[in-house]
N, C-alpha and C positions, 0 to 999 in steps of 0.2 A: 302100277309102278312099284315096284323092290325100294322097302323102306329105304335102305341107305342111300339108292340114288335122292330117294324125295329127299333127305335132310341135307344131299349135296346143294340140289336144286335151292333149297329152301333159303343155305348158305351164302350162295354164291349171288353176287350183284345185285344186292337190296336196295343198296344206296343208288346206284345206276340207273336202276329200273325208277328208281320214286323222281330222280331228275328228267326222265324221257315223256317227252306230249303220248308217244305212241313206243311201242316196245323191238323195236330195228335197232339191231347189236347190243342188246343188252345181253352180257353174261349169263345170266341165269335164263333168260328165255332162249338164246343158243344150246347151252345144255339141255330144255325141256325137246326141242323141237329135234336134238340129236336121239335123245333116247326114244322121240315118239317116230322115227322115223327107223330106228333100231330093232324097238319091240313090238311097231304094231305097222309098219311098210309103210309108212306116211313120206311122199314126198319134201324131204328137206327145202326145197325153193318153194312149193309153194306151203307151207307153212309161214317160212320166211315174210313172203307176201302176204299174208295172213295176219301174220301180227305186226304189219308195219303199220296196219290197219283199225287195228286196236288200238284203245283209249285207254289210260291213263284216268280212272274217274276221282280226283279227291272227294265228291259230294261221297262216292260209295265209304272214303274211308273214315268220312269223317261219320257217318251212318252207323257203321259199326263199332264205329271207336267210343263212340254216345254215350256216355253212362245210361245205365238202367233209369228209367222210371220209375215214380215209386210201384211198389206192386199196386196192385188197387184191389179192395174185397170183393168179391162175390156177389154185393150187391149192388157194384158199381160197373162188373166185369159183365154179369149176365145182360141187363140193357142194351150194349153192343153191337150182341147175335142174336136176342131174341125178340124180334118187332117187327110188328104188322107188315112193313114193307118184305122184310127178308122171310115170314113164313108166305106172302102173297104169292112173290115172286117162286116161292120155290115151289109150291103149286104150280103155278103155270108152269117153270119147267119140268116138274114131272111129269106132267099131262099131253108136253110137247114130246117128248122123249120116252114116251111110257112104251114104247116096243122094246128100247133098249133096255131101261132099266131093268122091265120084265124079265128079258133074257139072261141080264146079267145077275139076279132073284134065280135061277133057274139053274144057270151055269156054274156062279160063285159061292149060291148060298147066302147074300149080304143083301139084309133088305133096303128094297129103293129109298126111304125115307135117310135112308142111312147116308147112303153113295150122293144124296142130291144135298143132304145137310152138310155133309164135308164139303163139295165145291160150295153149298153158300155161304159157308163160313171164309174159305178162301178167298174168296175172290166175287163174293158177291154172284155167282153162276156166271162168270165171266166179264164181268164189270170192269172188273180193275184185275189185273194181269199181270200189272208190270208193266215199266215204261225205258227199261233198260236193257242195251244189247248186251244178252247173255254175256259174249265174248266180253265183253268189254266190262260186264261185274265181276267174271272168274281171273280173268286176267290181272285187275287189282286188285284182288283177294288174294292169289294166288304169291303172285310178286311182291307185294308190297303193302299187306299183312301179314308181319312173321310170326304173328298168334296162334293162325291158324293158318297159314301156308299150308303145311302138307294136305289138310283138308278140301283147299281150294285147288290145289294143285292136280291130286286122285280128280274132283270133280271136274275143271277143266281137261280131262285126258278122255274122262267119261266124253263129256261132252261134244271134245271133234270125234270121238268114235261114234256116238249117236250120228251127226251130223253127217257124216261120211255113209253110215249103214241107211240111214232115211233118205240120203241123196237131198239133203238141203244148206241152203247156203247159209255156214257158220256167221256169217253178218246177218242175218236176216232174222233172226230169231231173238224176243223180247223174252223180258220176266223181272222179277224182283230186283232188289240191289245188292242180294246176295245168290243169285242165279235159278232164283226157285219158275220153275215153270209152267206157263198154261193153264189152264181151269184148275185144275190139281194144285197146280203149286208143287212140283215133281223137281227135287233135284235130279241135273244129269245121270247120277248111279242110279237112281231111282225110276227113272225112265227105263234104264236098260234091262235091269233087274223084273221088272214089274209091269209097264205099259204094254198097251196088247192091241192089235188094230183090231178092232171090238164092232169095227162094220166091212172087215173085209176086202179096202181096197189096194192093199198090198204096202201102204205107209202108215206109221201110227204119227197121229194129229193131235197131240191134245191142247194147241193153241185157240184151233179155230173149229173143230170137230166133236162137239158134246158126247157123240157114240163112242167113241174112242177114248175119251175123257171117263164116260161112264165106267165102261170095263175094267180100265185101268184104274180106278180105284176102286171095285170093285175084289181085283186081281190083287192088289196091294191088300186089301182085309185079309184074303183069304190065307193069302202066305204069310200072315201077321197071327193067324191062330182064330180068326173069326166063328163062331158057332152057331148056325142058322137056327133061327128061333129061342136061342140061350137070350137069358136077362143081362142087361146093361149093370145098372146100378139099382139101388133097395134102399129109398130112404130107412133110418134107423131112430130108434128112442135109446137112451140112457136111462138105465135101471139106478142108478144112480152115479155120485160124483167120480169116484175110484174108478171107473169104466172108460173114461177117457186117457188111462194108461194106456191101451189096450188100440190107440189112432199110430198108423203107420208112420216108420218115419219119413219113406221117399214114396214112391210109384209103384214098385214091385208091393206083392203081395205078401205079406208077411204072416194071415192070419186064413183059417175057414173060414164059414159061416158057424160051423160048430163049437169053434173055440171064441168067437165070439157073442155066440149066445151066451156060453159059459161064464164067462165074465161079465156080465148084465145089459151084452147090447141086445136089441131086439127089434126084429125088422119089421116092416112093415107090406113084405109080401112072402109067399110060402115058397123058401129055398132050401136046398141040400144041405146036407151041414157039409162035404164035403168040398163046395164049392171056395176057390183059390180065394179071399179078400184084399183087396187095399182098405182100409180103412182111416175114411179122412173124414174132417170139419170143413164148414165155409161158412163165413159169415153171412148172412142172409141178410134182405132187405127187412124179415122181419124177427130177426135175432138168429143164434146157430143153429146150424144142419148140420146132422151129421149124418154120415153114409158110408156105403158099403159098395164099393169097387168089385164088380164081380171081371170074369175073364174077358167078356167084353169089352167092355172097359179099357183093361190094360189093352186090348188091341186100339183101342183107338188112341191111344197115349205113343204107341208107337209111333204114329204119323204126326203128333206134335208132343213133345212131352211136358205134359201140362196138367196140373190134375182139372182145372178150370178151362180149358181148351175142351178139355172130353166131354166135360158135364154140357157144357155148349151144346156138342156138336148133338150130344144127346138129346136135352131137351128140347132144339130146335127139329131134329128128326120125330118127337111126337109130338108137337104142335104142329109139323106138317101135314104129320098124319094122321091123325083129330080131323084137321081140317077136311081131308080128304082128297086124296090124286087119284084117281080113277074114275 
């Protein structure tokens, strides 16, 4: 959708739409359903019926409207995702799913431990999913979040496009309270973009379909910059105090390895100096860590941008694989 429509949309009958049980003749959703019948052949009536059908969720906006929590350290964060139950479990589904995974090792380059530690980070390998109709989280994000409207909005358009191209019904579809999808946890763009039917049978599944769930995140590393067999992260020593100048300030990678040797970090496995770093701290359960964000890394920050999401998804991928799937 062409920015300036979205900020008409965005505009136009906020207050409307936040008074309506379900979204039938609200302004702004006449406007969305004109332009998606405009620019992508979507029949204007049934849309209409479509969103007469749609809810209204206050629990969604009061969810997102939440204040933040406090952060919590590292030593409180890792506990989480990394326990006995969640490397058990992801064993077993490795070992159920190891043709795919395989292939997907094979195809994408992203090793299994990887692709199975992101869905169980997600979503526990499909535990908890989400318990909200799609429709009906993009819809009040979309309307009646004017924070982030235009964001909701693009992903609501993604959305009945997926819907329409998968041939499945826009009511029928769960996820998040903010429309995240499936074992993955795939926003609608993100589906479109990235999801790959990963077994073949002509629809991709990632609700109820683990083959297809695999690929597609699988698919998602690679177009993320993924490097088979490249290092994640490199615990690090401080040579001394002055050296923690030297800690990034966001996500991106700000430093080498070589220019961080230079200034007295020092890793504790044998890298390039060439190689891109983030360099960060976390406080540990048993005092600071510090570390060294290689390119891997940053791909996996793509999919949640976190510096403590990534080290997750990390550490729980080799305690997976410690454990052993195969």
């Amino acid at each position: 959708m062409r920015r300036g429509a979205l900020a008409l949309l965005v505009g136009l009958g906020l207050q409307s739409a936040a008074q309506a049980a379900d979204y039938s003749g609200v302004p702004a959703v006449e406007q969305f359903i004109e332009q998606m019948t405009r620019e992508h052949g979507f029949a204007g009536e049934q849309l209409q019926r479509l969103f007469a059908q749609a809810e209204r969720k206050q629990a969604i906006l009061d969810a997102i409207s939440r204040p933040a929590e406090r952060v919590r350290p590292w030593s409180e964060y890792r506990p989480i995702f990394i326990t006995e139950a969640r490397i058990q479990k992801g064993q077993a589904f490795a070992r159920q799913h190891a043709e795919a995974l395989a292939r997907a090792e094979r195809e994408y380059g992203v090793a299994a431990e990887v692709i199975v530690a992101i869905i169980g980070v997600e979503t526990f390998y499909g535990g908890n999913t989400g318990s909200w109709r799609v429709l009906d989280a993009l819809s009040t994000l979309c309307f009646d979040y004017p924070p982030r409207a235009p964001f909701f909005c693009q992903q609501l358009r993604e959305f009945l496009l997926l819907t329409r191209e998968e041939q499945v019904d826009p009511l029928s579809l769960k996820g998040s309270y903010a429309g995240a999808m499936g074992l993955p946890q795939f926003m609608p763009g993100s589906f479109r973009a990235y999801a790959v039917d990963f077994d073949g049978d002509g629809h991709i599944n990632i609700w109820t379909n683990p083959v297809d769930a695999i690929g597609s995140v699988a698919s998602y590393f690679k177009a993320h910059g993924w490097k088979s067999g490249e290092p994640v992260v490199s615990r690090a020593e401080l040579r001394d105090a002055s050296a923690v100048d030297a800690l990034s300030p966001g996500l991106d990678a700000t430093s080498t390895v070589g220019k961080l040797r230079a200034l007295g970090w020092r890793s504790q496995d044998v890298l390039r100096d060439d190689l891109p770093v983030t360099a960060f701290r976390q406080d540990g359960a048993e005092g600071v860590e510090y570390w060294m964000g290689l390119p891997n890394f940053f791909t996996i920050t793509r999919y949640n941008r976190s510096l403590m999401y990534a080290l997750a998804v990390h550490q729980l991928s080799e305690e997976i694989a410690r454990r052993g799937i195969r």
